[in-house]
LUMDOSE-302604 format. One record per residue: residue number from 1; residue in one letter; x negated, y negated, z negated of N, C-alpha, C in turn. Coordinates in Angstrom, 3 decimals. Atoms other than C-alpha are relative to their C-alpha. Layout:
> NUM  A  X  Y  Z  X  Y  Z  X  Y  Z;
...
This chain:
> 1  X  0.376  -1.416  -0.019  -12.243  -13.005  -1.389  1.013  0.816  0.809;
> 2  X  -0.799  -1.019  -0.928  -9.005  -11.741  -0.079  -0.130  -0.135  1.255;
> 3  X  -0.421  0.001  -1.157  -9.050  -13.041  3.286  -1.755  0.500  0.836;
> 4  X  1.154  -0.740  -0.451  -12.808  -11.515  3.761  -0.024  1.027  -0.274;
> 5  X  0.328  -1.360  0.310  -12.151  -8.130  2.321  1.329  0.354  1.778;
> 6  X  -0.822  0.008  -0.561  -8.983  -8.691  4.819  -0.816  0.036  1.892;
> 7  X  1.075  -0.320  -0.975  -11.568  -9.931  7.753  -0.408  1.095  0.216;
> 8  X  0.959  -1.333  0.069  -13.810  -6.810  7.049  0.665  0.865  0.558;
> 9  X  -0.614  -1.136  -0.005  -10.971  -4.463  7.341  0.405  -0.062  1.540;
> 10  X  -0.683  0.547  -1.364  -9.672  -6.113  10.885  -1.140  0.288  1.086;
> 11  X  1.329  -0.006  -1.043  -13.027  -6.062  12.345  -0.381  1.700  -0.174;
> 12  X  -0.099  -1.578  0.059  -13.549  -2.419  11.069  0.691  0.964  1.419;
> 13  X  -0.892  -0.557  -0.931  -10.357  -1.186  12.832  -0.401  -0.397  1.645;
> 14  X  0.435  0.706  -1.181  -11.258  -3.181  15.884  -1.253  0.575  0.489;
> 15  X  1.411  -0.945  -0.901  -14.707  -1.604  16.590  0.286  1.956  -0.352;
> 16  X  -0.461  -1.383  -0.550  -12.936  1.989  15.665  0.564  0.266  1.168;
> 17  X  -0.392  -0.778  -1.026  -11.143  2.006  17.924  -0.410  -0.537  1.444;
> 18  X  1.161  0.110  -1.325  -13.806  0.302  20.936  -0.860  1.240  -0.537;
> 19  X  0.987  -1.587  0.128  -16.132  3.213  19.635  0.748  1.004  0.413;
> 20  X  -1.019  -1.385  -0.318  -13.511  5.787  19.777  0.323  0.238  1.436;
> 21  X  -0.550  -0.077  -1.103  -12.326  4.710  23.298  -1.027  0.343  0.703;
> 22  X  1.682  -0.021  -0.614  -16.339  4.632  24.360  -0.409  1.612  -0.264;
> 23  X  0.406  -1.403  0.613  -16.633  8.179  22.375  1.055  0.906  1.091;
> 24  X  -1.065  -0.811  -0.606  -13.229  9.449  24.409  -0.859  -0.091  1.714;
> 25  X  0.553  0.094  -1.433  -14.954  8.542  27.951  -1.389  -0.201  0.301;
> 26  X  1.007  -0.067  -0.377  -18.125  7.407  28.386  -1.118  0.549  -0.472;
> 27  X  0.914  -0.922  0.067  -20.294  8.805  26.034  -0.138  1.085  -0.371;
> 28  X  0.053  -1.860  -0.212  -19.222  12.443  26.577  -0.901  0.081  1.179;
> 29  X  0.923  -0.430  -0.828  -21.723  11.876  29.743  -1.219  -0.233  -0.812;
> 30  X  1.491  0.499  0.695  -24.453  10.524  26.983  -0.484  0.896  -0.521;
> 31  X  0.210  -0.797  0.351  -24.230  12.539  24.569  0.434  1.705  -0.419;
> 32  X  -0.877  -1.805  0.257  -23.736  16.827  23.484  1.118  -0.582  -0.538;
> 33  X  -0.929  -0.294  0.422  -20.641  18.038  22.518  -0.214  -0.325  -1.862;
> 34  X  0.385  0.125  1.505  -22.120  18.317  18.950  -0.202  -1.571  -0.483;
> 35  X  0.893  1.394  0.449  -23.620  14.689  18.700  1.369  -1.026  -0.188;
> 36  X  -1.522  0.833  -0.154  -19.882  13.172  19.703  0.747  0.366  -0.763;
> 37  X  -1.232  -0.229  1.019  -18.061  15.190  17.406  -0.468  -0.462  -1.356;
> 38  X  0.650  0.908  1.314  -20.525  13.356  14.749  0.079  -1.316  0.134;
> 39  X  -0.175  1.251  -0.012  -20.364  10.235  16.251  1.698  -0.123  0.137;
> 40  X  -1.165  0.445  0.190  -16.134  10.628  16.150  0.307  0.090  -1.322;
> 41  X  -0.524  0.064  1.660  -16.235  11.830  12.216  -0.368  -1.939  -0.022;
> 42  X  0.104  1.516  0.835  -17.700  8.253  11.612  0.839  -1.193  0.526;
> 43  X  -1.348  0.751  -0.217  -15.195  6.888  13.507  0.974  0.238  -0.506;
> 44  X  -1.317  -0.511  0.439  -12.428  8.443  12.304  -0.126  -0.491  -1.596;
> 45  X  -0.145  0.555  1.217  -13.758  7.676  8.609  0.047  -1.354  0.279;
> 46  X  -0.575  1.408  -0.198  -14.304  3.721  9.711  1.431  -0.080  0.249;
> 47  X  -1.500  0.555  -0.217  -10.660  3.287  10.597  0.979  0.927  -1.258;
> 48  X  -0.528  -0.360  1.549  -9.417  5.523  7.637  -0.076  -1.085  -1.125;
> 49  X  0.254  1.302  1.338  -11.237  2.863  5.144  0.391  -1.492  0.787;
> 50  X  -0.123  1.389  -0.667  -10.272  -0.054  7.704  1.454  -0.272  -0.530;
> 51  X  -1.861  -0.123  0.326  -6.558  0.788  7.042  0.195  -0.327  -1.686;
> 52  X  -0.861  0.625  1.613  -6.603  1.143  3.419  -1.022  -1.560  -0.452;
> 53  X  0.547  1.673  0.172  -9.198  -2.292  3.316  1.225  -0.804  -0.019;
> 54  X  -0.755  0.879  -0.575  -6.340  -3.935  5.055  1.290  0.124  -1.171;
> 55  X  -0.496  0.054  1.366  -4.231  -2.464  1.900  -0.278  -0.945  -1.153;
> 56  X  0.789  0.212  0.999  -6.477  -2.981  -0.782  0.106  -2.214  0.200;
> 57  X  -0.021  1.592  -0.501  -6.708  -6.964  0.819  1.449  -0.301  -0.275;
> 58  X  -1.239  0.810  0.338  -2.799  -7.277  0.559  0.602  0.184  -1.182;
> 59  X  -0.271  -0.114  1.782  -2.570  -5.856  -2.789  -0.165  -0.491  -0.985;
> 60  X  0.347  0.733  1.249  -4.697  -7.233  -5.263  -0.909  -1.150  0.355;
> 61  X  0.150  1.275  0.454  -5.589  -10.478  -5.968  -2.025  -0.737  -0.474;
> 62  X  0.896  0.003  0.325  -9.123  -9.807  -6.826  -0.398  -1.238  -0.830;
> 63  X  0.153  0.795  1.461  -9.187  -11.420  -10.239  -0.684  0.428  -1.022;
> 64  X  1.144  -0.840  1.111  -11.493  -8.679  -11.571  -0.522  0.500  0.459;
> 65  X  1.326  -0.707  -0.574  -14.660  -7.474  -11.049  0.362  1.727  0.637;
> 66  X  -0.154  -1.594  -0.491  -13.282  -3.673  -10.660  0.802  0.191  1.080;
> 67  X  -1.025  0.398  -1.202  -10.649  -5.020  -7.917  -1.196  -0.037  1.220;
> 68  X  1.158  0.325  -1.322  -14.084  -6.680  -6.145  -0.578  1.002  0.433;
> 69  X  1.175  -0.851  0.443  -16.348  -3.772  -7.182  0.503  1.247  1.021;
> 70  X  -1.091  -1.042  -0.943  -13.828  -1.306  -5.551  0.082  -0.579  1.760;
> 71  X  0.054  0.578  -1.477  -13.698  -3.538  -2.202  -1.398  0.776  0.698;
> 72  X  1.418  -0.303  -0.363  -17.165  -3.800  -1.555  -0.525  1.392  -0.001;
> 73  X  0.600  -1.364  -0.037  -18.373  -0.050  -2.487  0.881  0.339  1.371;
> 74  X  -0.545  -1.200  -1.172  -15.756  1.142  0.189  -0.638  -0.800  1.239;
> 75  X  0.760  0.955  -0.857  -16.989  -1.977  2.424  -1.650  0.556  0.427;
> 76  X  1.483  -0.590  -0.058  -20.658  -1.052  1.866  -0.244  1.446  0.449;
> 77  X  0.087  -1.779  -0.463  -19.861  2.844  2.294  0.080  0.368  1.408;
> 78  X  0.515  -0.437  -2.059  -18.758  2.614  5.790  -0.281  -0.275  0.319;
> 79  X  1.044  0.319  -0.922  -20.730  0.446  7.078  -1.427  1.275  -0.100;
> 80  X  1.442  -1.109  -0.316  -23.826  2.873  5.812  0.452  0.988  0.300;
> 81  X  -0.133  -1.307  -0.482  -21.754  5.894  6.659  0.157  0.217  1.085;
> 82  X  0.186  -0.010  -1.549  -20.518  5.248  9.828  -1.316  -0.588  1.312;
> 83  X  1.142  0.473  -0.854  -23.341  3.361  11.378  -1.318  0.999  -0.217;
> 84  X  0.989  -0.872  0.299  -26.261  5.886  10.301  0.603  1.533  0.462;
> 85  X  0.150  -0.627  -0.827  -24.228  8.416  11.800  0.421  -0.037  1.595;
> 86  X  -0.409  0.338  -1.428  -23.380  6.350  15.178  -1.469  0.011  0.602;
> 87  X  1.757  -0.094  -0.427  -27.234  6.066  15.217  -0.904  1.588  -0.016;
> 88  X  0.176  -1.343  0.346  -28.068  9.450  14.392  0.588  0.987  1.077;
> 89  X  -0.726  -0.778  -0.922  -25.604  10.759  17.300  -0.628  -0.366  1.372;
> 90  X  1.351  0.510  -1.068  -27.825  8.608  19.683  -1.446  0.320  0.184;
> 91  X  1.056  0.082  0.132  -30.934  8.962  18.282  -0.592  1.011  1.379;
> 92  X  0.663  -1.023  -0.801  -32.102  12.352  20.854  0.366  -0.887  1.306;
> 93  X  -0.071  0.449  -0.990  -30.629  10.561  23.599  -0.878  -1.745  0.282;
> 94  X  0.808  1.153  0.164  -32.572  7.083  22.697  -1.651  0.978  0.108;
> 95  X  1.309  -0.669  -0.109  -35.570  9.410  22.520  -0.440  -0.675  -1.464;
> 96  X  0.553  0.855  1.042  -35.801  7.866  18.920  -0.150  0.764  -1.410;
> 97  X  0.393  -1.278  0.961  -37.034  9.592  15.774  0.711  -0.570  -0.958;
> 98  X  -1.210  0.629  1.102  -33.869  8.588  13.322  -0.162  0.964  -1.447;
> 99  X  -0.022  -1.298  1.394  -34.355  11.592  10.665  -0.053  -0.945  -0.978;
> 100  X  0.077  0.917  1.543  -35.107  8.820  7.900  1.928  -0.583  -0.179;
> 101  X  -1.845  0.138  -0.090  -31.006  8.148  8.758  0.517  0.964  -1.038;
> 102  X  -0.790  -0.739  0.894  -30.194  11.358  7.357  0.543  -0.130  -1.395;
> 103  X  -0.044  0.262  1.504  -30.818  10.711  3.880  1.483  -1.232  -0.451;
> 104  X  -1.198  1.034  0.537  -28.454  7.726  3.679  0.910  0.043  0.366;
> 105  X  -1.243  -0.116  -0.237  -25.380  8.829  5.296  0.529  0.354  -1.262;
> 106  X  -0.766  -0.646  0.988  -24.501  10.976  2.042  -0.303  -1.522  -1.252;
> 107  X  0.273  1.201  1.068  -25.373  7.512  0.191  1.446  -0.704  0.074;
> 108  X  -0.883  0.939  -0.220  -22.731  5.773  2.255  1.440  0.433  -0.397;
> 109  X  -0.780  -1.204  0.366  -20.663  8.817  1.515  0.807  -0.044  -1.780;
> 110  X  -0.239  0.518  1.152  -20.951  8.125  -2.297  0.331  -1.034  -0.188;
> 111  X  -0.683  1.262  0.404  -20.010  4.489  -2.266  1.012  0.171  0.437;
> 112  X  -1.528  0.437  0.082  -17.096  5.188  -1.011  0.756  1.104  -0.435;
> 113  X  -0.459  -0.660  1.056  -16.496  7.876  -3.287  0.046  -0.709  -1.450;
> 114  X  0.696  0.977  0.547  -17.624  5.460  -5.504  1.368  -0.783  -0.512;
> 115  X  -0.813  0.905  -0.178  -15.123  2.607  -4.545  1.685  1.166  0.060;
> 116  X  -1.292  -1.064  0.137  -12.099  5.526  -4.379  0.430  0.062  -1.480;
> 117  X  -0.439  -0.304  1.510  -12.554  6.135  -7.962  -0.199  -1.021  -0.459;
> 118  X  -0.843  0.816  0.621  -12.338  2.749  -8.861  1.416  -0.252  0.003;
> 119  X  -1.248  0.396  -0.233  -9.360  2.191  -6.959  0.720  0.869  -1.204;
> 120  X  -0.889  -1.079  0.664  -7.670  5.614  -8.880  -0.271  -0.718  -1.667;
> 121  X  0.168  0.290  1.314  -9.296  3.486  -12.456  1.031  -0.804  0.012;
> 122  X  -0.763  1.279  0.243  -7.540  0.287  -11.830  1.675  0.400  0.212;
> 123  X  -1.403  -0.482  -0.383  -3.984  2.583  -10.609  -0.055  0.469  -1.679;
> 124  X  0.044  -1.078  0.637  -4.765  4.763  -13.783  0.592  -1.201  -1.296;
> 125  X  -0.237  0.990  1.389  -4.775  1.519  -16.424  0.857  -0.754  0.443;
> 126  X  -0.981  1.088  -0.767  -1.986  -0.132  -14.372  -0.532  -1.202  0.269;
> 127  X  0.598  0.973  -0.850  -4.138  -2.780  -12.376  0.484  -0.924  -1.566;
């Protein structure tokens, strides 16, 4: 488990910051001003949760479900948060009708509000 929550977090960071560099140059000719400064929040949150993954992976031991439970929600959160709004920042320029996106960004939003407040349970009862 550790060395895949550890994976996850490596590969995270690693496509923040190819998106970010792609968001800094090329697709300021793709897309508005507005659409990029949505497609850099979800970058900026992926590599926020990539960093503390890469924590969370050298910390605990995942020997309990609320250790795993806590991985995964933040795991699961950015993938649906950031990717639904990397798609969502495209969508007008794809010519593609994404609106059913909206709804689940604030989903991906909650799991890793989700996975936060486990982490703060398992700090709170001394892991």
């Amino acid at each position: 488990m550790k060395n895949i929550i550890l994976t996850i977090a490596s590969l995270y960071g690693m496509i923040a910051v190819i998106l970010g560099a792609f968001g800094a140059h090329a697709f300021k000719k793709l897309i508005s001003a507005e659409k990029l400064a949505s497609f850099e929040v979800g970058v900026r949150y992926q590599m926020y949760h990539a960093i503390v993954l890469l924590a969370v992976g050298m910390y605990f031991q995942f020997n309990t479900g609320i250790e795993k439970s806590a991985a995964w929600f933040l795991i699961a959160g950015t993938f649906i948060f950031s990717v639904s709004i990397y798609f969502l920042s495209f969508a007008e320029y794809w010519n593609a009708n994404l609106k059913f996106l909206g709804p689940i960004t604030p989903l991906g939003g909650l799991f890793m509000i989700i996975g936060w407040a486990l982490l703060a349970w398992i700090f709170i009862k001394g892991k």
